[in-house]
TORLUMFI-219414 format. One record per residue: residue number from 1; x, y, z of N, C-alpha, C, O, CB in turn. Coordinates in Angstrom, 3 decimals, padded with zeros to 6 digits. Glycine has a CB too. Layout:
<nunu NUM,<X,Y,Z>,<X,Y,Z>,<X,Y,Z>,<X,Y,Z>,<X,Y,Z>>;
...
***
This chain:
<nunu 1,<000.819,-001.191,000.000>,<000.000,000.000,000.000>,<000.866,001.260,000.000>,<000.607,002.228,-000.715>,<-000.933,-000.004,001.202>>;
<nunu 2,<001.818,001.206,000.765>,<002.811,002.650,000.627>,<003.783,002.733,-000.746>,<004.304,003.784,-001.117>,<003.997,002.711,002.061>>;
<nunu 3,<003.915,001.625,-001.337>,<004.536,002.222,-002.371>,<003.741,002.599,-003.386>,<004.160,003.456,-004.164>,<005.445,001.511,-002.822>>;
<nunu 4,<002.280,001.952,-003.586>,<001.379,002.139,-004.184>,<001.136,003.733,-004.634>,<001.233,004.465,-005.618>,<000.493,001.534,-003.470>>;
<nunu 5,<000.662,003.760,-002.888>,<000.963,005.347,-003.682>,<002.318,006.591,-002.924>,<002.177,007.464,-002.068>,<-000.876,006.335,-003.508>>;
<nunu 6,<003.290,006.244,-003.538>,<004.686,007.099,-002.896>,<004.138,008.537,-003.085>,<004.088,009.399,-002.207>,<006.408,006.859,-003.872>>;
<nunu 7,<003.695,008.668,-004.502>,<003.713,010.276,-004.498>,<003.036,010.927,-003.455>,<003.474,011.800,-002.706>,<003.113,010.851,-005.702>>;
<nunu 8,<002.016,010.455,-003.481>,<001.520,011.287,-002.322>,<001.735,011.672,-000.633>,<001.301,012.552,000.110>,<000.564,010.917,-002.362>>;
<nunu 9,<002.783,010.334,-000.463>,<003.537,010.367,001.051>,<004.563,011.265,000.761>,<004.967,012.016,001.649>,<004.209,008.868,001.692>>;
<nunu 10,<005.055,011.292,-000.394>,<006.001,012.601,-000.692>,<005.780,013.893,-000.249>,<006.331,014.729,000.467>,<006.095,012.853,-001.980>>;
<nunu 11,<004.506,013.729,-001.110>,<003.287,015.376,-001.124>,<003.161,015.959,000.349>,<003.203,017.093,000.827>,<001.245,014.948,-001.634>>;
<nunu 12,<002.978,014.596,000.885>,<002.411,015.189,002.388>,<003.719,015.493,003.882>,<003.908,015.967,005.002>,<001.132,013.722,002.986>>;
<nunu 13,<004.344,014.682,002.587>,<005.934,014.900,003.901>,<006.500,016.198,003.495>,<007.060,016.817,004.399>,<007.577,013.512,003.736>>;
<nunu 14,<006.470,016.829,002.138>,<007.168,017.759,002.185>,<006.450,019.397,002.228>,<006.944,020.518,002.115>,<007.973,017.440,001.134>>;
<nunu 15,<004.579,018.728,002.524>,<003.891,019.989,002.548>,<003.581,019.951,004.288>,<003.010,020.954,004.716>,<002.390,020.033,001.379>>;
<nunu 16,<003.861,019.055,005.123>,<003.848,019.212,006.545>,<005.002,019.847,006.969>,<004.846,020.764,007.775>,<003.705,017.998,007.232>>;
<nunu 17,<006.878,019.386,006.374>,<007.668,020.296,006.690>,<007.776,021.527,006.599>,<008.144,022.160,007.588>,<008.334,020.086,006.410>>;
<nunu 18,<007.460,022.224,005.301>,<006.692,023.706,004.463>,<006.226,024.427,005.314>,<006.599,025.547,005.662>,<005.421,023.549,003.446>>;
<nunu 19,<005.030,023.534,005.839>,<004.396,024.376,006.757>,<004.427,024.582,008.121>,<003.735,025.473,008.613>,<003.459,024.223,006.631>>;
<nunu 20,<005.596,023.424,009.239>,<006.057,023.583,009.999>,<006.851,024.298,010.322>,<006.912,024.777,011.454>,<006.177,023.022,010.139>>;
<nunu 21,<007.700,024.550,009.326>,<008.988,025.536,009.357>,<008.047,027.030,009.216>,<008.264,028.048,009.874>,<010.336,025.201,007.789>>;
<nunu 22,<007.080,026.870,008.293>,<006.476,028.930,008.268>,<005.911,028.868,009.585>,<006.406,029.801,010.218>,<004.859,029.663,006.841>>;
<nunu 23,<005.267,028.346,010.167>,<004.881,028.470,011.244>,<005.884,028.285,012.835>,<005.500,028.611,013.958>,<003.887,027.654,011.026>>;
<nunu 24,<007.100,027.726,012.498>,<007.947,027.359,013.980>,<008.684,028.932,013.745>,<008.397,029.806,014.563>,<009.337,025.548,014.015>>;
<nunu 25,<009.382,029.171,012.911>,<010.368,029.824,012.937>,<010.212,030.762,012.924>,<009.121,031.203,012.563>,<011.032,029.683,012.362>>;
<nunu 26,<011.612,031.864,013.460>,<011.156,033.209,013.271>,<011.902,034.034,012.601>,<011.939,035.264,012.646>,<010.929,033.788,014.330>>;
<nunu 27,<012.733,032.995,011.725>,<013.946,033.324,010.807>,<013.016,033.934,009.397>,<012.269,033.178,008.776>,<015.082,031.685,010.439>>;
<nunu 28,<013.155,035.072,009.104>,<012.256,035.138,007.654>,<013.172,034.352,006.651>,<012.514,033.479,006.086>,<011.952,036.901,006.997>>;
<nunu 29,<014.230,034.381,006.329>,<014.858,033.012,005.280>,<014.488,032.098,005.368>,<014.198,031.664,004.253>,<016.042,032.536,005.267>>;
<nunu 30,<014.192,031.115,006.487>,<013.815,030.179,006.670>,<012.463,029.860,006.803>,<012.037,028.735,007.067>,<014.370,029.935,007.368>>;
<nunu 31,<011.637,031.100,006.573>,<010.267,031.096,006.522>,<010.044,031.126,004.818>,<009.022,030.640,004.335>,<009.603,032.430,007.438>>;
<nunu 32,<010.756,031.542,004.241>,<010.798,031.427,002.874>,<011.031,030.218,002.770>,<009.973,029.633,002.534>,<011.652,032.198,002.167>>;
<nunu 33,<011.941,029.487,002.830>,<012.733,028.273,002.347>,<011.348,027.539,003.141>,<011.023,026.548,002.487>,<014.701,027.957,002.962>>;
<nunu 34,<010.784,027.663,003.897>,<009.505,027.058,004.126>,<008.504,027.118,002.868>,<008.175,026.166,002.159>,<008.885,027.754,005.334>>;
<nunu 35,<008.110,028.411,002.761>,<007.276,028.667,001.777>,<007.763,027.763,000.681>,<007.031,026.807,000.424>,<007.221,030.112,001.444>>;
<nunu 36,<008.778,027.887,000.048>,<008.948,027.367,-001.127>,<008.991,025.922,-000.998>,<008.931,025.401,-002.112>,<010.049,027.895,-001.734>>;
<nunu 37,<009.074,025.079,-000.048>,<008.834,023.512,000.027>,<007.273,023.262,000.173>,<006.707,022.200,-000.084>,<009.664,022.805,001.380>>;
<nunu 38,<006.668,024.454,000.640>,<004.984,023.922,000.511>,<004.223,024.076,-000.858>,<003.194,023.455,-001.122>,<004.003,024.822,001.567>>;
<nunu 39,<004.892,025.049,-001.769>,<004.556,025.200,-002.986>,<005.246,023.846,-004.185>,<004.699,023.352,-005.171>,<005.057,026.743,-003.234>>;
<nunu 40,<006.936,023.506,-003.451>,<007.014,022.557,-004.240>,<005.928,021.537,-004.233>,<005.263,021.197,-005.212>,<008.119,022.071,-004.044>>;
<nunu 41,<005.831,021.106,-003.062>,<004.710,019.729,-002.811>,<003.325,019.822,-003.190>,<002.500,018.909,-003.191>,<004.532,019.346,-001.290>>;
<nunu 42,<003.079,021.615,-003.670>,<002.181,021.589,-004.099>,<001.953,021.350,-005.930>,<000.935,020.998,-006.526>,<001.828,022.606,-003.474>>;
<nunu 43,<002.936,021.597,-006.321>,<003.305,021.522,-007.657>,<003.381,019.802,-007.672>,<002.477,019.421,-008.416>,<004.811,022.465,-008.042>>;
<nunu 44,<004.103,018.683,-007.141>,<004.471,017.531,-007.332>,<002.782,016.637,-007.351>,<002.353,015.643,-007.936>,<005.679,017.167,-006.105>>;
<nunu 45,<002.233,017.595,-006.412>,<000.906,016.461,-006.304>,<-000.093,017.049,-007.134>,<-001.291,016.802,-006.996>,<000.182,016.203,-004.680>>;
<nunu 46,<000.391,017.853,-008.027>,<-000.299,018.233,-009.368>,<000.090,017.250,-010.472>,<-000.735,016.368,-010.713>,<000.111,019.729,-009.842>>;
<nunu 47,<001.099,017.267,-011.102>,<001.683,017.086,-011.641>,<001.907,015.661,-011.492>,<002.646,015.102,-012.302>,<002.356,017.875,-011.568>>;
<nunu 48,<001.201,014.814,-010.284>,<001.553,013.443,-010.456>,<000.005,012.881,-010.490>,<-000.303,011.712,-010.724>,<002.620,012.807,-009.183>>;
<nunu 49,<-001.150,014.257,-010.128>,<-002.585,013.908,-010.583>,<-002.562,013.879,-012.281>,<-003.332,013.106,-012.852>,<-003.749,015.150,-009.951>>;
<nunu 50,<-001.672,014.730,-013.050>,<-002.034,014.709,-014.558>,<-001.352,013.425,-014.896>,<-001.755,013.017,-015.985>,<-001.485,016.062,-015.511>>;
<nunu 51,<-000.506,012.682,-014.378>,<-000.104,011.249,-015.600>,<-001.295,010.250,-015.099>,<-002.060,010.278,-014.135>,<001.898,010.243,-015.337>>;
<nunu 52,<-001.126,009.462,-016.061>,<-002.158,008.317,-015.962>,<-001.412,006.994,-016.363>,<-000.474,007.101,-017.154>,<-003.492,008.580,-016.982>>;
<nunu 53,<-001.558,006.464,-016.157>,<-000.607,004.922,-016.221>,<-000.581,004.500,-017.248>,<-001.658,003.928,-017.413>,<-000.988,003.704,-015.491>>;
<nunu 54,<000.301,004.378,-018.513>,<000.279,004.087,-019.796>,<-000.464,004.954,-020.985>,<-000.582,004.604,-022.160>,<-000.183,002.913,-019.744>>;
<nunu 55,<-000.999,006.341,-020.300>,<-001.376,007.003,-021.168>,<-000.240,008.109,-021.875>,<000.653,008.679,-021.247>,<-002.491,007.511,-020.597>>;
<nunu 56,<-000.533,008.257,-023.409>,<000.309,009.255,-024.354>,<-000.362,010.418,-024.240>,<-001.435,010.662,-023.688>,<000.443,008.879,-025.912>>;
<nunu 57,<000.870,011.544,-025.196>,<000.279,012.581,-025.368>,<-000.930,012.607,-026.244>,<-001.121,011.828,-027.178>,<001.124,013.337,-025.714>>;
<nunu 58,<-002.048,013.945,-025.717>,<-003.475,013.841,-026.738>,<-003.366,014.289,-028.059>,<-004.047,015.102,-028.684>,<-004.692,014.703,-026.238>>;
<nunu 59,<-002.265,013.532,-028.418>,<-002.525,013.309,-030.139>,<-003.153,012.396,-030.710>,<-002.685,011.284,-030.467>,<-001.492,013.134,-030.865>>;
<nunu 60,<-004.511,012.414,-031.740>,<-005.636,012.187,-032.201>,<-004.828,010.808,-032.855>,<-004.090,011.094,-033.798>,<-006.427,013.449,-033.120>>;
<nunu 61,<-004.852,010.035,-032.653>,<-004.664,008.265,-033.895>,<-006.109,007.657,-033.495>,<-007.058,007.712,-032.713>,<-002.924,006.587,-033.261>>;
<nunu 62,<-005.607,007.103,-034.507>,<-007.089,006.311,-035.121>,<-007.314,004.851,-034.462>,<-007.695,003.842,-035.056>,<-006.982,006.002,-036.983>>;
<nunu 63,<-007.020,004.967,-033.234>,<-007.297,004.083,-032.869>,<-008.078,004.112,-031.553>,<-007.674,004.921,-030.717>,<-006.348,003.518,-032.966>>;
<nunu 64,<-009.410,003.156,-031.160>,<-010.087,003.735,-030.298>,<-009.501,003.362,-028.792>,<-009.818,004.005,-027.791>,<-011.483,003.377,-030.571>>;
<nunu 65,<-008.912,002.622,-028.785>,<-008.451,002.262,-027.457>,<-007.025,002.861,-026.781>,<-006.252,002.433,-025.924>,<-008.355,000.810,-027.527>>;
<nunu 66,<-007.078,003.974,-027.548>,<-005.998,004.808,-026.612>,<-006.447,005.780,-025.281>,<-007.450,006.481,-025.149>,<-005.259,005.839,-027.628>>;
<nunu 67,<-005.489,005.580,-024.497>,<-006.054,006.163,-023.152>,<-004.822,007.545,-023.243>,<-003.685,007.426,-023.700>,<-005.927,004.812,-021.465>>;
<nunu 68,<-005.249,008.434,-022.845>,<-004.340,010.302,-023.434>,<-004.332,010.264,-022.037>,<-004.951,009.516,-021.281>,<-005.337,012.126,-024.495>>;
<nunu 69,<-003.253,011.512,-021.703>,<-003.151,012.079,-020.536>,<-003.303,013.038,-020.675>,<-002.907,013.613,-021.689>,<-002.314,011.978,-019.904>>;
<nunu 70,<-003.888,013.578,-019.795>,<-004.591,015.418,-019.282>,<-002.886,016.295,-019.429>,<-001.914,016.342,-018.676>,<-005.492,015.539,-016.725>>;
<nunu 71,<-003.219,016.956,-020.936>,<-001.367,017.909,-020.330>,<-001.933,019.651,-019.326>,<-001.212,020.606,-019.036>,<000.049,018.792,-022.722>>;
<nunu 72,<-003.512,019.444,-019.030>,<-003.412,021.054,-018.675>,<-003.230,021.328,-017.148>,<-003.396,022.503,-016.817>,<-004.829,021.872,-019.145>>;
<nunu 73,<-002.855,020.257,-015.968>,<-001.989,020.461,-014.978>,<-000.500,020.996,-015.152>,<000.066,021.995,-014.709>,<-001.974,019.341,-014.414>>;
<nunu 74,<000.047,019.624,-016.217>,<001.288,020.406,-016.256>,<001.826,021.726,-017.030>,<002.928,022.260,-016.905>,<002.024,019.590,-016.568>>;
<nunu 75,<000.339,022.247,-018.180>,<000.720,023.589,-018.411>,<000.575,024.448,-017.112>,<001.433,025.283,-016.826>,<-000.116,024.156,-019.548>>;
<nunu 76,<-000.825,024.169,-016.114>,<-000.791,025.077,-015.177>,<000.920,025.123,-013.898>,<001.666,026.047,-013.575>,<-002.349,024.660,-014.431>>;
<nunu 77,<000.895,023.896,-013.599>,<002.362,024.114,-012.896>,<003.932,024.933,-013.468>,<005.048,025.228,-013.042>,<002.754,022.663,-012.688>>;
<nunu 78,<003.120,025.024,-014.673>,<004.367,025.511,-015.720>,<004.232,027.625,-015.225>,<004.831,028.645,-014.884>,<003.719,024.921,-018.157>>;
<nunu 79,<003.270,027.147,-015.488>,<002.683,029.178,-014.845>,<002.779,029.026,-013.349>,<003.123,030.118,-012.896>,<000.470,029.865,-015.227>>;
<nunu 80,<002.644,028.259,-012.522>,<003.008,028.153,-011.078>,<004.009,028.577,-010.767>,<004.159,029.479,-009.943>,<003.050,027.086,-010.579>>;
<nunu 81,<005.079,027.875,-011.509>,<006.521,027.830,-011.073>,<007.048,028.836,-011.522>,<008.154,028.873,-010.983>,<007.299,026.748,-011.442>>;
<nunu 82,<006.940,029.712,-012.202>,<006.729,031.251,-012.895>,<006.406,031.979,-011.586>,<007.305,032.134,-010.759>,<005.315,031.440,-014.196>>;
<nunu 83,<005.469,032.323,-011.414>,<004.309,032.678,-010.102>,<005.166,032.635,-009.034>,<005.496,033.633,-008.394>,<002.933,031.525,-009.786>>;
<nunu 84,<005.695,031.056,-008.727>,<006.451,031.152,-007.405>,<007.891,031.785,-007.484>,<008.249,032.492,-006.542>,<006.595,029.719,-006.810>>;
<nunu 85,<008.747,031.576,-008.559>,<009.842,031.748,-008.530>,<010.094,033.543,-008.242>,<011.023,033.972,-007.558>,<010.328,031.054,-009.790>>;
<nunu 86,<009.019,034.452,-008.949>,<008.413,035.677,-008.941>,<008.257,036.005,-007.573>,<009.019,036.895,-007.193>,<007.177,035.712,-009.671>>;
<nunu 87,<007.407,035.492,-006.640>,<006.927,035.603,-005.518>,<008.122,035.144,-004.116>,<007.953,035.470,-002.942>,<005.617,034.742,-005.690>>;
<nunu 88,<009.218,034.381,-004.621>,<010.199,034.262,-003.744>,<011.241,035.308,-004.341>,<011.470,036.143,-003.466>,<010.686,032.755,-003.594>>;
<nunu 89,<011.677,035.470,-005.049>,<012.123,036.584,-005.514>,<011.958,037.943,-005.219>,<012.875,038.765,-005.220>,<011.905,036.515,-006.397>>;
<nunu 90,<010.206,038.287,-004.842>,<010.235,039.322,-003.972>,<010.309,039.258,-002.463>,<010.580,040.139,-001.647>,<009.269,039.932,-004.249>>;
<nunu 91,<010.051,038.202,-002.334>,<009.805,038.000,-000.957>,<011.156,038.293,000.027>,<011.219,038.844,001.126>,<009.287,036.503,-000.824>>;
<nunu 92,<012.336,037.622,-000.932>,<013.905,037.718,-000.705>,<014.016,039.254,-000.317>,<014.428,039.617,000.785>,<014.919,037.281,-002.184>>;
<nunu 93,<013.635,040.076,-001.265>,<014.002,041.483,-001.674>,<012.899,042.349,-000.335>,<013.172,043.498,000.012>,<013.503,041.838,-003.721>>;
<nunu 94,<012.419,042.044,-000.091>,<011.099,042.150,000.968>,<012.170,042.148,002.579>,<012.233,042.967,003.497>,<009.670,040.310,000.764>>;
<nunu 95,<012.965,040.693,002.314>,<013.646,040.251,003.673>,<015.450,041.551,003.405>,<015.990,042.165,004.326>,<014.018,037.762,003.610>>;
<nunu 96,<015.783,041.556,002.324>,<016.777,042.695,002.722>,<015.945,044.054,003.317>,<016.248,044.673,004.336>,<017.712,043.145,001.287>>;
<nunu 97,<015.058,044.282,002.597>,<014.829,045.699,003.296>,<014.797,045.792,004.298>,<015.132,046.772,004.963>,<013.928,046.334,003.138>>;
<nunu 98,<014.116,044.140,004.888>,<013.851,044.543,006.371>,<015.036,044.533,007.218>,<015.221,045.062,008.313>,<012.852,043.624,007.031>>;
<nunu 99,<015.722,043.895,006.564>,<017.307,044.050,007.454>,<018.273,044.974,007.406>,<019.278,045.025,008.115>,<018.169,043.092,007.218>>;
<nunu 100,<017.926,045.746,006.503>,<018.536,046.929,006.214>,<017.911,048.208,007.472>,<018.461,049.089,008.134>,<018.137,047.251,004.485>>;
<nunu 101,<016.537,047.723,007.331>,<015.783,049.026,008.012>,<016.100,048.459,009.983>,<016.431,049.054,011.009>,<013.461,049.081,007.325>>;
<nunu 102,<015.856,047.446,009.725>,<015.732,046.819,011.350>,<017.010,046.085,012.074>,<017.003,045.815,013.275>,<014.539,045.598,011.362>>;
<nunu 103,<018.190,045.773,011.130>,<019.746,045.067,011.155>,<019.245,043.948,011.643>,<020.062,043.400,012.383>,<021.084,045.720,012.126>>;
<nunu 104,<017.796,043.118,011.495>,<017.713,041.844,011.734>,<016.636,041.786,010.517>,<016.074,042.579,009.762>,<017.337,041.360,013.325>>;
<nunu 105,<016.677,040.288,010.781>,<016.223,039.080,009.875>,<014.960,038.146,011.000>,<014.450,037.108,010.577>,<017.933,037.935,009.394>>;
<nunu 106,<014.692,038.559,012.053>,<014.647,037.477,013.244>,<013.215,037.943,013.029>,<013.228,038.696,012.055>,<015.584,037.610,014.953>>;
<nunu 107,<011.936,037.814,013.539>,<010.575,038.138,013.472>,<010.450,038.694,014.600>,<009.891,039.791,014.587>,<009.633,037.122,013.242>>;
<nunu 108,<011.012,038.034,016.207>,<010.661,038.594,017.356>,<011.765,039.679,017.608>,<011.743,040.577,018.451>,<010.508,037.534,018.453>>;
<nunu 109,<012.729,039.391,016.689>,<013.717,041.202,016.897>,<013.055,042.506,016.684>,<013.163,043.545,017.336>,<015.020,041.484,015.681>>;
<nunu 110,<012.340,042.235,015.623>,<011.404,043.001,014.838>,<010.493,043.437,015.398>,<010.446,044.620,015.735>,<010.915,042.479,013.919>>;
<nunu 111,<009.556,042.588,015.630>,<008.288,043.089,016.409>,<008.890,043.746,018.110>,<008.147,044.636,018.524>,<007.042,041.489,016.592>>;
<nunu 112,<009.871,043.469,018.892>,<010.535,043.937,019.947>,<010.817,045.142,019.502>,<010.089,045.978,020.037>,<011.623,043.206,020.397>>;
<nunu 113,<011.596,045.605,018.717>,<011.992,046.753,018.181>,<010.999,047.616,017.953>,<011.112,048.677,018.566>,<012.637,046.577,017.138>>;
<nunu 114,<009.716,047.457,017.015>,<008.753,047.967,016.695>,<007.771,047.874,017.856>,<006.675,048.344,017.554>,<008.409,047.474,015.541>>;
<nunu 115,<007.851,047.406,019.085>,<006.935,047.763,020.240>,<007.831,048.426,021.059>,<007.187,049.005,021.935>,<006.207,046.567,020.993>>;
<nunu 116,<009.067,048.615,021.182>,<010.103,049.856,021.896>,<009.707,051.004,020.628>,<009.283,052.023,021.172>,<012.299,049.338,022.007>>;
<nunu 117,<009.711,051.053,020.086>,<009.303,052.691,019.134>,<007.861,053.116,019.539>,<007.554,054.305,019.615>,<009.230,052.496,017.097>>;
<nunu 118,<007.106,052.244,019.762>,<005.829,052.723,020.074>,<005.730,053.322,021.564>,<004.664,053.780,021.975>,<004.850,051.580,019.863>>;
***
């Protein structure tokens, strides 16, 4: 039964770490490097819903007993990974400023700092 279905013990091992790490830590890098393992696992268990077991690409032959595979997951993960790579990219650029403005990276430095100004 577990190898049956691996992908999805994959899916779920690497979208529970993802989201353990955004939620434990208070490192914003490492809240990223979170983020981006919950989006991978979200991309993998796409992308392992579009194959189908012995099915080709949906090119039309004349024959009726061909079984096609769905390609419009993996066009959508294709714009995902676009999307994410975009979205960690700012997110990075998001985490210098704040270290520039605050000389930390830490979440509870931050919010400490920003409740001594108040």
């Amino acid at each position: 039964m577990f190898f049956d279905h691996f992908n999805y013990w994959i899916f779920v091992i690497l979208f529970v770490i993802g989201l353990y790490t955004v939620m434990s830590r208070s490192n914003l890098i490492k809240k990223m490097i979170g983020l981006s393992l919950f989006q991978i696992s979200v991309f993998l268990f796409y992308i392992t819903m579009g194959k189908i077991e012995g099915g080709t690409a949906p090119i039309l032959i004349d024959k009726p007993d061909v079984i096609y595979s769905n390609p419009l997951p993996h066009v959508l993960i294709l714009t995902a990974i676009v999307v994410g790579i975009a979205t960690t990219a700012l997110g990075l650029a998001l985490v210098v400023r704040i270290k520039e403005s605050f000389g930390s990276i830490d979440e509870d430095e931050i919010l400490s700092q920003e409740d001594a100004a108040k």
